[in-house]
mmCIF file of the C-alpha atoms, coordinates in Angstrom:
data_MODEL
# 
_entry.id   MODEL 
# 
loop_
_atom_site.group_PDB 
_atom_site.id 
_atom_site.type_symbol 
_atom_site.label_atom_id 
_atom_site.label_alt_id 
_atom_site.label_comp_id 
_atom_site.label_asym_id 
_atom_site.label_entity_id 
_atom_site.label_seq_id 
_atom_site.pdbx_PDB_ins_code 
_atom_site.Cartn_x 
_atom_site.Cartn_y 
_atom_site.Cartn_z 
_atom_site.occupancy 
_atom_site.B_iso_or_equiv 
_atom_site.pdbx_formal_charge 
_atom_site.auth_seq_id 
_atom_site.auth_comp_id 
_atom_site.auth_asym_id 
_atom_site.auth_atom_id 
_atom_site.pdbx_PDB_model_num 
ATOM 1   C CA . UNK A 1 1   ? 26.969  -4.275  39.409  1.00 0.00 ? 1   UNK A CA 1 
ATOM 2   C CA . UNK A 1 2   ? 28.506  -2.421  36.356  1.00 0.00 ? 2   UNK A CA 1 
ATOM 3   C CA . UNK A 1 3   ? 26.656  -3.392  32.782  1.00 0.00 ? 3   UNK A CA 1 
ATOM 4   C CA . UNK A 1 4   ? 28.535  -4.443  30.594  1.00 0.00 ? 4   UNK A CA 1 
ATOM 5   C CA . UNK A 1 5   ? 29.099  -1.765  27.181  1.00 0.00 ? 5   UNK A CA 1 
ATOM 6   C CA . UNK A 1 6   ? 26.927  -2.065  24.615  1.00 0.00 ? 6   UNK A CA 1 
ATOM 7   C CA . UNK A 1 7   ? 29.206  -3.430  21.560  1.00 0.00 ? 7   UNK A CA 1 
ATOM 8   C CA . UNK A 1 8   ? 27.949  -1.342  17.855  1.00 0.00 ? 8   UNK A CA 1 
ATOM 9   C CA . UNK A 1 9   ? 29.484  -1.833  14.441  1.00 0.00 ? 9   UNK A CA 1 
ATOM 10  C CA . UNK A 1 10  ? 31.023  1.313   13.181  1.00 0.00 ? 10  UNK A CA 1 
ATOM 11  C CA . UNK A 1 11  ? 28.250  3.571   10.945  1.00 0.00 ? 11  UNK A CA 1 
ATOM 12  C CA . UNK A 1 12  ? 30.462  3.155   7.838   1.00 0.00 ? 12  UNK A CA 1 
ATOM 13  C CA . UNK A 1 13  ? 28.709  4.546   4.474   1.00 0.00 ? 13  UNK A CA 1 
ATOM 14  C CA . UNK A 1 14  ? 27.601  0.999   3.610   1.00 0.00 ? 14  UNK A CA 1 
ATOM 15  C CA . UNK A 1 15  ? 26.470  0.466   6.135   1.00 0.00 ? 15  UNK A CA 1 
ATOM 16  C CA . UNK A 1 16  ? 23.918  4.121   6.015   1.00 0.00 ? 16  UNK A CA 1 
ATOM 17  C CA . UNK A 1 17  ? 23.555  3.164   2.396   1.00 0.00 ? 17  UNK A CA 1 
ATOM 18  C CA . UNK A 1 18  ? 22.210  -0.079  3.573   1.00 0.00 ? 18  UNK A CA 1 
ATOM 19  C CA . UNK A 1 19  ? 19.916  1.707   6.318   1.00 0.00 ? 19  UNK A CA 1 
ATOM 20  C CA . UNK A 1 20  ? 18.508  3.883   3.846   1.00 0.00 ? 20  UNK A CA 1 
ATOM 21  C CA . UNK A 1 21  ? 17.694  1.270   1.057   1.00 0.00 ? 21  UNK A CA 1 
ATOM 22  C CA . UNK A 1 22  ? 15.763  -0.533  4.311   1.00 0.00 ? 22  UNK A CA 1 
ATOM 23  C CA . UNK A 1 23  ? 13.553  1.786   5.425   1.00 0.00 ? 23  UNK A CA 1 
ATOM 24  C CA . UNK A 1 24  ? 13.073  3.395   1.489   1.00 0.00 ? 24  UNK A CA 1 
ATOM 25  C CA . UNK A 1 25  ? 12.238  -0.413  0.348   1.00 0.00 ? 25  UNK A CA 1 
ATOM 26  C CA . UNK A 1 26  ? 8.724   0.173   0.962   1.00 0.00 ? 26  UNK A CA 1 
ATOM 27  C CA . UNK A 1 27  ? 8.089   3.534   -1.352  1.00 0.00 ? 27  UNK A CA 1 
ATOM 28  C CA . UNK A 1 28  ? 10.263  2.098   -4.067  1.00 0.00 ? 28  UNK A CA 1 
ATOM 29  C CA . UNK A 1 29  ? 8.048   -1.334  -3.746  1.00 0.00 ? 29  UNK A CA 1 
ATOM 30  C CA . UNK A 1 30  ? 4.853   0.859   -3.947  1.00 0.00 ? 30  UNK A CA 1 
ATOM 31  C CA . UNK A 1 31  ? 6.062   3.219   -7.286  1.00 0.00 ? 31  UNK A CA 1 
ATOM 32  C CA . UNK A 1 32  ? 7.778   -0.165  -8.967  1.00 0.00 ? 32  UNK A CA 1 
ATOM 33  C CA . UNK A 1 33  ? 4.868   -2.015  -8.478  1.00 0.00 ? 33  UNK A CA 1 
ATOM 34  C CA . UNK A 1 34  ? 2.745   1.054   -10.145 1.00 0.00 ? 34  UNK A CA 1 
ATOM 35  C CA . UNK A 1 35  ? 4.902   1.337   -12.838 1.00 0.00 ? 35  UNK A CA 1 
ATOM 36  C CA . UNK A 1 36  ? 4.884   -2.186  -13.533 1.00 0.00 ? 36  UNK A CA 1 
ATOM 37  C CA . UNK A 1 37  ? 1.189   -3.005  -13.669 1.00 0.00 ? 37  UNK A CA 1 
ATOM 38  C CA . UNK A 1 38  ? 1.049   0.143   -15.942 1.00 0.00 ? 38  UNK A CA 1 
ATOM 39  C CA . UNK A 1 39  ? 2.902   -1.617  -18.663 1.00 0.00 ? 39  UNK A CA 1 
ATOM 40  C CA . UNK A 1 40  ? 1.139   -3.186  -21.553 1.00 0.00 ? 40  UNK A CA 1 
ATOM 41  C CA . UNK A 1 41  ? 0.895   -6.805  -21.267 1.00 0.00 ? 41  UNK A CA 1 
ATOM 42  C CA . UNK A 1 42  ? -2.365  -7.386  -22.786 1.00 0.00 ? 42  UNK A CA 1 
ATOM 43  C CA . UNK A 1 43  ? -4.128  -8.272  -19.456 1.00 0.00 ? 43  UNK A CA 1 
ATOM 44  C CA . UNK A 1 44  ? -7.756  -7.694  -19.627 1.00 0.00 ? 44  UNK A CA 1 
ATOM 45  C CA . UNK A 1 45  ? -8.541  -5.871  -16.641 1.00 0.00 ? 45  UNK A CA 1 
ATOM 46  C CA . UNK A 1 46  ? -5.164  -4.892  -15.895 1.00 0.00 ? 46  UNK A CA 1 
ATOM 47  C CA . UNK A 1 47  ? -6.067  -1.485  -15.301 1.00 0.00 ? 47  UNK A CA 1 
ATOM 48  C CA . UNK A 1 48  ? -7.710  -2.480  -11.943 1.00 0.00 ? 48  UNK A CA 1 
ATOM 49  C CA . UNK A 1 49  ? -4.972  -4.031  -10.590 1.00 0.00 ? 49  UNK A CA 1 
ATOM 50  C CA . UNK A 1 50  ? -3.243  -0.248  -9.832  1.00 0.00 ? 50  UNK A CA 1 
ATOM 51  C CA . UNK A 1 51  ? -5.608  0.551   -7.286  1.00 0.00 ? 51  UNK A CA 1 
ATOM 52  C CA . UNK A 1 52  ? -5.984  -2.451  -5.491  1.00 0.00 ? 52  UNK A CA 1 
ATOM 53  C CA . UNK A 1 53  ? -1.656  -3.228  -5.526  1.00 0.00 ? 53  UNK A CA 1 
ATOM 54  C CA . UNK A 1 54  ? -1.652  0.560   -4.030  1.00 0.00 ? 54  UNK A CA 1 
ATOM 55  C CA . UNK A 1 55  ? -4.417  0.288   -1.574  1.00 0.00 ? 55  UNK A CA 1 
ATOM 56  C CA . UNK A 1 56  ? -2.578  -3.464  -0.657  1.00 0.00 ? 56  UNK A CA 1 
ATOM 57  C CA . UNK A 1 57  ? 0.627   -1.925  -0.611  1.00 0.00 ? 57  UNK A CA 1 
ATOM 58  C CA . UNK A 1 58  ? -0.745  0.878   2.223   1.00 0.00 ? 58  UNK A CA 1 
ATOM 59  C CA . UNK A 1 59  ? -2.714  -0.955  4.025   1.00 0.00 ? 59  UNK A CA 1 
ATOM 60  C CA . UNK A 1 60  ? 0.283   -3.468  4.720   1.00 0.00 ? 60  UNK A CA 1 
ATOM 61  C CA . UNK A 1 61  ? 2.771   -0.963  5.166   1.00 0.00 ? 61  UNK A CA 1 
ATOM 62  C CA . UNK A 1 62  ? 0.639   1.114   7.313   1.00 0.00 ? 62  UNK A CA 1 
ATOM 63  C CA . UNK A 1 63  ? -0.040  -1.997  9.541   1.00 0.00 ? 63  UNK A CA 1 
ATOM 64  C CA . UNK A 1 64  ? 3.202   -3.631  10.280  1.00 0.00 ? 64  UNK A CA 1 
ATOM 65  C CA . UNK A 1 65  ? 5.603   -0.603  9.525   1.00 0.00 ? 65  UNK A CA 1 
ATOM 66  C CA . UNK A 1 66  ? 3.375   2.660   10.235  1.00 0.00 ? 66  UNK A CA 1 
ATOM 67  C CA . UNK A 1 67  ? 6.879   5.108   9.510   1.00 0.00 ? 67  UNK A CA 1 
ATOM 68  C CA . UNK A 1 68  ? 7.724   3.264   6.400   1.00 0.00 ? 68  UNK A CA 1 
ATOM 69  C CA . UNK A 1 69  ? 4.723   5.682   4.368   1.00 0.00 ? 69  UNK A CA 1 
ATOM 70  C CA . UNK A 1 70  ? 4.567   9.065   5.955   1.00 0.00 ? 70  UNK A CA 1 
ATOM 71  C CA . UNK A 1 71  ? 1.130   11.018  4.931   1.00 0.00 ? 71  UNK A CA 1 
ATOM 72  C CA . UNK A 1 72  ? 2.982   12.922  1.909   1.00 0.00 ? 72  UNK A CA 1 
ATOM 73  C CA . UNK A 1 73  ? 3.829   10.335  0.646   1.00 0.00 ? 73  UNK A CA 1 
ATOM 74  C CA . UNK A 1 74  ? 1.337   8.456   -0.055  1.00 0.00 ? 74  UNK A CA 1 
ATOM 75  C CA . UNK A 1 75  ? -0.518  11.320  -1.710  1.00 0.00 ? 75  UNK A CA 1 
ATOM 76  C CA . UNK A 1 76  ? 2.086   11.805  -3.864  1.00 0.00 ? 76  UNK A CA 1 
ATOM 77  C CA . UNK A 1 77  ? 1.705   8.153   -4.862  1.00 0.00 ? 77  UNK A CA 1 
ATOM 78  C CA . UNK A 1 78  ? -2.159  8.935   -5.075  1.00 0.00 ? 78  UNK A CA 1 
ATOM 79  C CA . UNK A 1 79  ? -1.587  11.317  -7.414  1.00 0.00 ? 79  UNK A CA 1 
ATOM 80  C CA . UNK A 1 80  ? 0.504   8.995   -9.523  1.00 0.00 ? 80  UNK A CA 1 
ATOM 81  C CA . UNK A 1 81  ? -2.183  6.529   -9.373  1.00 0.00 ? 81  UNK A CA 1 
ATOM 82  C CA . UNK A 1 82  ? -4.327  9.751   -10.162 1.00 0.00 ? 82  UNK A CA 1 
ATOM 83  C CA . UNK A 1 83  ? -2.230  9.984   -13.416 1.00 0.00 ? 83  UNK A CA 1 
ATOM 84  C CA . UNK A 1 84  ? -1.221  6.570   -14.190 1.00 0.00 ? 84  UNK A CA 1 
ATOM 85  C CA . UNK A 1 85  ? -5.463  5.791   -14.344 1.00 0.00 ? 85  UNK A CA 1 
ATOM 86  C CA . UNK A 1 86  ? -6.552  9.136   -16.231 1.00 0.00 ? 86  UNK A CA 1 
ATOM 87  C CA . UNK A 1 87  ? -8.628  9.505   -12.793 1.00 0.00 ? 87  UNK A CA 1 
ATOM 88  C CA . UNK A 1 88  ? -9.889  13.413  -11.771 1.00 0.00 ? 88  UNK A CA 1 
ATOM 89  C CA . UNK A 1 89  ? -6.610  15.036  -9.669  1.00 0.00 ? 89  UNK A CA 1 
ATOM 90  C CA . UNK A 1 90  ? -6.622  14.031  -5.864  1.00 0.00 ? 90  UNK A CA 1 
ATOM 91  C CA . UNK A 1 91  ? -9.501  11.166  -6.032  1.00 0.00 ? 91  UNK A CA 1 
ATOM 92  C CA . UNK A 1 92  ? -7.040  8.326   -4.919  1.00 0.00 ? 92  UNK A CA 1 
ATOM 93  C CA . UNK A 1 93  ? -4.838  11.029  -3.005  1.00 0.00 ? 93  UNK A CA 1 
ATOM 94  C CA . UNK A 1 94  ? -7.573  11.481  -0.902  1.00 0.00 ? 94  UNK A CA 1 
ATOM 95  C CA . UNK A 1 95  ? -8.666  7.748   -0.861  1.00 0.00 ? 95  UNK A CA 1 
ATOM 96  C CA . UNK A 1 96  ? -5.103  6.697   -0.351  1.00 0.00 ? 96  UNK A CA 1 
ATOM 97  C CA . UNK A 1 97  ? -4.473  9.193   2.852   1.00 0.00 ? 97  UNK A CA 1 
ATOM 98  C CA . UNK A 1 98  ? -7.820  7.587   4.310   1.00 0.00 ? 98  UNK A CA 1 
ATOM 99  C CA . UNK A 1 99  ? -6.890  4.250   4.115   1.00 0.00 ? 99  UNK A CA 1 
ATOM 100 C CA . UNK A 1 100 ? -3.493  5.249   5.863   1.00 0.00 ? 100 UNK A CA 1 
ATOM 101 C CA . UNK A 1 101 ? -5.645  6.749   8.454   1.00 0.00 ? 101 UNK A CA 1 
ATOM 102 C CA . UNK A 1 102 ? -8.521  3.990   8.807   1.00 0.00 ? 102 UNK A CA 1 
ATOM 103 C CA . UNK A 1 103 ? -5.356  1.688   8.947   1.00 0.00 ? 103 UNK A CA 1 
ATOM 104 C CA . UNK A 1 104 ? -3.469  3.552   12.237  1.00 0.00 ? 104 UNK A CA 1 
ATOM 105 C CA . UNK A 1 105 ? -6.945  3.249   13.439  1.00 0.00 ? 105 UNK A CA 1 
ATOM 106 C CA . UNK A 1 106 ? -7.404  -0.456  13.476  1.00 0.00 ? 106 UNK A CA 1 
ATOM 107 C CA . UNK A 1 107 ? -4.073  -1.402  13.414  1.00 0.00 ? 107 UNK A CA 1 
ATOM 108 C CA . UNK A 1 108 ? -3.689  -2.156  17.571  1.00 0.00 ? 108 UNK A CA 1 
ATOM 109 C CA . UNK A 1 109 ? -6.678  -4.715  16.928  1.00 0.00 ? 109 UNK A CA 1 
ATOM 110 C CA . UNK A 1 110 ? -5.636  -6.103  13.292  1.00 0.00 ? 110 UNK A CA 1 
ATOM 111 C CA . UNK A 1 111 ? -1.278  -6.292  14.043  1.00 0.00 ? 111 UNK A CA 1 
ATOM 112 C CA . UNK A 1 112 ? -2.110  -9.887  16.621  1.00 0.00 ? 112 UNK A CA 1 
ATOM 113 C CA . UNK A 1 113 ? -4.946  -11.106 14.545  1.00 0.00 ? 113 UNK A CA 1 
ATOM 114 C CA . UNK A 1 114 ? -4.812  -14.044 12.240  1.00 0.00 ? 114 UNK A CA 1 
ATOM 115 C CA . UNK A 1 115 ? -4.511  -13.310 8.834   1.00 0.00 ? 115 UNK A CA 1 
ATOM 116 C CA . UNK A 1 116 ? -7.941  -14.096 8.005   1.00 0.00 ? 116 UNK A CA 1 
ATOM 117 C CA . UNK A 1 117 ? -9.541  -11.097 9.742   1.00 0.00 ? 117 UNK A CA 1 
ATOM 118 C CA . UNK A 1 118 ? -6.470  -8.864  8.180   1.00 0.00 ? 118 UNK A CA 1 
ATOM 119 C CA . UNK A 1 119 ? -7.430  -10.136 4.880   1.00 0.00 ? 119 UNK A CA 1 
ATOM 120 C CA . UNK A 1 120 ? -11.224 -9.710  5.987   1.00 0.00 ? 120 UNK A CA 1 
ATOM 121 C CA . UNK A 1 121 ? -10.697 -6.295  6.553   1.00 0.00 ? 121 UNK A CA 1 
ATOM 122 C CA . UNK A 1 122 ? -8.889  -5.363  3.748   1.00 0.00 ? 122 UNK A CA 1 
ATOM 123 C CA . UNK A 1 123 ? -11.342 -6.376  1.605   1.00 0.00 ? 123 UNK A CA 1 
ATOM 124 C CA . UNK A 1 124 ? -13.941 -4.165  3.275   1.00 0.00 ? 124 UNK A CA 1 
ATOM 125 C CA . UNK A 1 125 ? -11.750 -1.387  3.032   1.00 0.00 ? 125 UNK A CA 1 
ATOM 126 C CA . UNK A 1 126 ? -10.790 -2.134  -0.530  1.00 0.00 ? 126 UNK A CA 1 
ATOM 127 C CA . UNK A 1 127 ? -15.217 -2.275  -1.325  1.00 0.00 ? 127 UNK A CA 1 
ATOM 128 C CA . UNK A 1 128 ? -15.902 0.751   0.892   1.00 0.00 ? 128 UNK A CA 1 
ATOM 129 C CA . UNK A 1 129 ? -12.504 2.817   -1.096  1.00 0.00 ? 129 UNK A CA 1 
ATOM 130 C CA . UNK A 1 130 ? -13.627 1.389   -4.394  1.00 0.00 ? 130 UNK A CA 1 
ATOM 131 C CA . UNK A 1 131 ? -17.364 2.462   -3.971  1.00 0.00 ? 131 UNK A CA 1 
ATOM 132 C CA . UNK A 1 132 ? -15.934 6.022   -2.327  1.00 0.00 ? 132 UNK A CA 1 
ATOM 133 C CA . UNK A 1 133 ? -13.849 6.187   -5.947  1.00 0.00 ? 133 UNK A CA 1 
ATOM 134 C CA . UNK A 1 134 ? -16.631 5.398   -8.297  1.00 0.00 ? 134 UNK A CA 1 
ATOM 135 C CA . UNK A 1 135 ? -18.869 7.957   -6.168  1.00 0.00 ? 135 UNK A CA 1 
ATOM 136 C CA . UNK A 1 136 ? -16.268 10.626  -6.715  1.00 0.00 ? 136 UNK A CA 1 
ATOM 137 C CA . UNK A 1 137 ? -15.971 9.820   -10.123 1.00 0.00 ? 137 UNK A CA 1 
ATOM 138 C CA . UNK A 1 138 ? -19.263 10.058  -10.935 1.00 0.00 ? 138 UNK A CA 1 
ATOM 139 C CA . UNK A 1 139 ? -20.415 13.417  -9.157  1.00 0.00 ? 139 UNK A CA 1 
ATOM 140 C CA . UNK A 1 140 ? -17.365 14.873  -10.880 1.00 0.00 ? 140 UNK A CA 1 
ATOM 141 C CA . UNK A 1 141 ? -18.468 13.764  -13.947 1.00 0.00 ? 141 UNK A CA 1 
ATOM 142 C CA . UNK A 1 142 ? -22.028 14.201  -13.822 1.00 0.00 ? 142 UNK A CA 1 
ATOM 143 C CA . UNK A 1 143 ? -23.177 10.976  -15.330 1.00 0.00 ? 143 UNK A CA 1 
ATOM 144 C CA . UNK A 1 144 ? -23.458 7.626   -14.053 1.00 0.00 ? 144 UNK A CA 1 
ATOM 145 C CA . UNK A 1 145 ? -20.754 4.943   -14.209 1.00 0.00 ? 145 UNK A CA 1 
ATOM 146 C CA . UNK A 1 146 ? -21.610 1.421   -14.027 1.00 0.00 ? 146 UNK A CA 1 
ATOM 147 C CA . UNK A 1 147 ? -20.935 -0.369  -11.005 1.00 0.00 ? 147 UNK A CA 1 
ATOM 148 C CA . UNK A 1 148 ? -18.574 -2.694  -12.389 1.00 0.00 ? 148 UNK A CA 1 
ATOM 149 C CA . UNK A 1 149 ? -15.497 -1.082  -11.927 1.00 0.00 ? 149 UNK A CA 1 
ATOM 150 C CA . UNK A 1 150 ? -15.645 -1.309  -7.672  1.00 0.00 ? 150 UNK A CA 1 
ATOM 151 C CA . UNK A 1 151 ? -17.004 -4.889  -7.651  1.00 0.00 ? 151 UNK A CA 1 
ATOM 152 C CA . UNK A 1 152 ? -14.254 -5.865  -10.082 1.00 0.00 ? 152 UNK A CA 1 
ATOM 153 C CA . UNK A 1 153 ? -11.631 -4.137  -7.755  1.00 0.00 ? 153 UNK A CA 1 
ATOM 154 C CA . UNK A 1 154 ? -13.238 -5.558  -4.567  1.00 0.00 ? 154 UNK A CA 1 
ATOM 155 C CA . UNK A 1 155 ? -13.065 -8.936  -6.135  1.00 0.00 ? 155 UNK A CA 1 
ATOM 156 C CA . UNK A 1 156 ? -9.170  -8.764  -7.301  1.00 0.00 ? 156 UNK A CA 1 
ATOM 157 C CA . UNK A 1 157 ? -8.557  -7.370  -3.889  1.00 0.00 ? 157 UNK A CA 1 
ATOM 158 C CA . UNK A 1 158 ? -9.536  -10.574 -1.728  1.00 0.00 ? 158 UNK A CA 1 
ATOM 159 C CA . UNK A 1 159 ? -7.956  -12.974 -4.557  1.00 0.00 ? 159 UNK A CA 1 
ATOM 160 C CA . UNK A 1 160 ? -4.558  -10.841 -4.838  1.00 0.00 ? 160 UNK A CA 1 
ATOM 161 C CA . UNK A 1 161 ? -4.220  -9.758  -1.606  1.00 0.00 ? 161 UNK A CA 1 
ATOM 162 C CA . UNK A 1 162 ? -2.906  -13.161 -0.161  1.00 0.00 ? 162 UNK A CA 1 
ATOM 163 C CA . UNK A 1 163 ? -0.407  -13.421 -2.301  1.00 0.00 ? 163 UNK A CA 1 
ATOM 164 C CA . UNK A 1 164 ? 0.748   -9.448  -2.353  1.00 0.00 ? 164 UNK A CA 1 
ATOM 165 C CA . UNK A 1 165 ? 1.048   -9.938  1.658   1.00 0.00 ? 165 UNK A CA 1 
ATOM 166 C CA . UNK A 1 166 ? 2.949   -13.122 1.174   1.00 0.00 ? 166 UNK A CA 1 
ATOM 167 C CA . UNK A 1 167 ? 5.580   -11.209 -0.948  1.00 0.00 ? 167 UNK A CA 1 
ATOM 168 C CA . UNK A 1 168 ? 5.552   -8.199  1.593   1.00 0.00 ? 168 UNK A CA 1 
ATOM 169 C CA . UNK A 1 169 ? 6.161   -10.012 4.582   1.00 0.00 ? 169 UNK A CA 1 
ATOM 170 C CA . UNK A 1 170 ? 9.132   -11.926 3.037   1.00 0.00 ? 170 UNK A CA 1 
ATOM 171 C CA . UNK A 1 171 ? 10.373  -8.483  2.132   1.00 0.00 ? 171 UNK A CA 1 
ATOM 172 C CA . UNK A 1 172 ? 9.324   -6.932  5.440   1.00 0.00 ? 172 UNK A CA 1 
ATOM 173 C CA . UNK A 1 173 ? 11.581  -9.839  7.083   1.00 0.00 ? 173 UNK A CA 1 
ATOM 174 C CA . UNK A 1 174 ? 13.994  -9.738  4.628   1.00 0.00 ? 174 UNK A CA 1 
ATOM 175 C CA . UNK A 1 175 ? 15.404  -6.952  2.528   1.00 0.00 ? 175 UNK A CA 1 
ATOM 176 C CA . UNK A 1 176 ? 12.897  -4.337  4.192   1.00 0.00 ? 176 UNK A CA 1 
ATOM 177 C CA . UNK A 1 177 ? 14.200  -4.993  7.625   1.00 0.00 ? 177 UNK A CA 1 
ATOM 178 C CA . UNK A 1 178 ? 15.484  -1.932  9.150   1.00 0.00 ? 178 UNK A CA 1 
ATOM 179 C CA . UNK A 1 179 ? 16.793  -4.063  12.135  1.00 0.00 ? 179 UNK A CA 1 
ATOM 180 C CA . UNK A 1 180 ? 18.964  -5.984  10.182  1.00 0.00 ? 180 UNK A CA 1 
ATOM 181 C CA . UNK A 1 181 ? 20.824  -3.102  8.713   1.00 0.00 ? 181 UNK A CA 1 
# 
């Protein structure tokens, strides 16, 4: 029995334009979001909302769309973050590239769990990465830092993080979705 051919729509440039704005949604979502939280509303804390909308935005991304955030990439948005926070050079490079990696790693076991032990994880990724951080910071300093700074981060990451996922899956089934294009 003969199949049947496969019927495409022609690649016209829209269409590639289309593609591409798909699978770069993701990055530009990451660097927006960076940019935004860097502006000066006033917020107290505000600050410590860069780090935990970066780690959120990897650890999603790396979950349910592992290609969307190669490696160099998300150093280079470490080292934005690096900037953006007056941080020493490489700290949330590093810390970024790790959570990418500890991500792949759990991701067969965390992509058909409920969202509860998603968001559970995160958050003990976010305390272990925000302890890792303030450790960094302080041997590279040389003095010690209160330990405010990682519990504050650790607590914004398990209140924000539900509604930072809500927003990325809409976008990962909507405007994100390279399947669509």
């Amino acid at each position: 029995m003969a199949r049947a051919p496969v019927l495409r729509r022609p690649a016209t440039g829209w269409r590639r334009l289309d593609a591409a704005s798909r699978r770069l949604f993701p990055l530009a979502a990451l660097i927006f979001g960076l940019f935004v939280i860097g502006m000066p509303f006033g917020i107290p804390g505000q600050a410590a909302l860069r780090p935990v909308y970066a780690m959120g935005c990897v650890y999603f991304w790396s979950l349910y769309r592992p290609a969307s955030l190669p490696a160099p990439i998300v150093a280079l948005c470490g080292l934005l973050l690096d900037l953006a926070d007056l941080s020493p050079l490489g700290i949330w490079a590093v810390l970024l590239l790790l959570l990418q990696g500890a991500t792949w790693l759990l991701r067969r076991k965390l992509v058909p769990a409920r969202f509860l032990l998603v968001w559970a994880c995160f958050v003990l990724l976010v305390a272990v990465w925000s302890i890792l951080a303030w450790a960094a910071e302080a041997a590279l300093t040389e003095t010690w830092l209160p330990l405010t700074p990682p519990l504050l981060e650790t607590l914004l990451a398990a209140g924000l993080y539900p509604a930072l996922a809500a927003l990325l899956i809409r976008a990962h089934r909507g405007p994100a979705a390279v399947e669509m294009a």
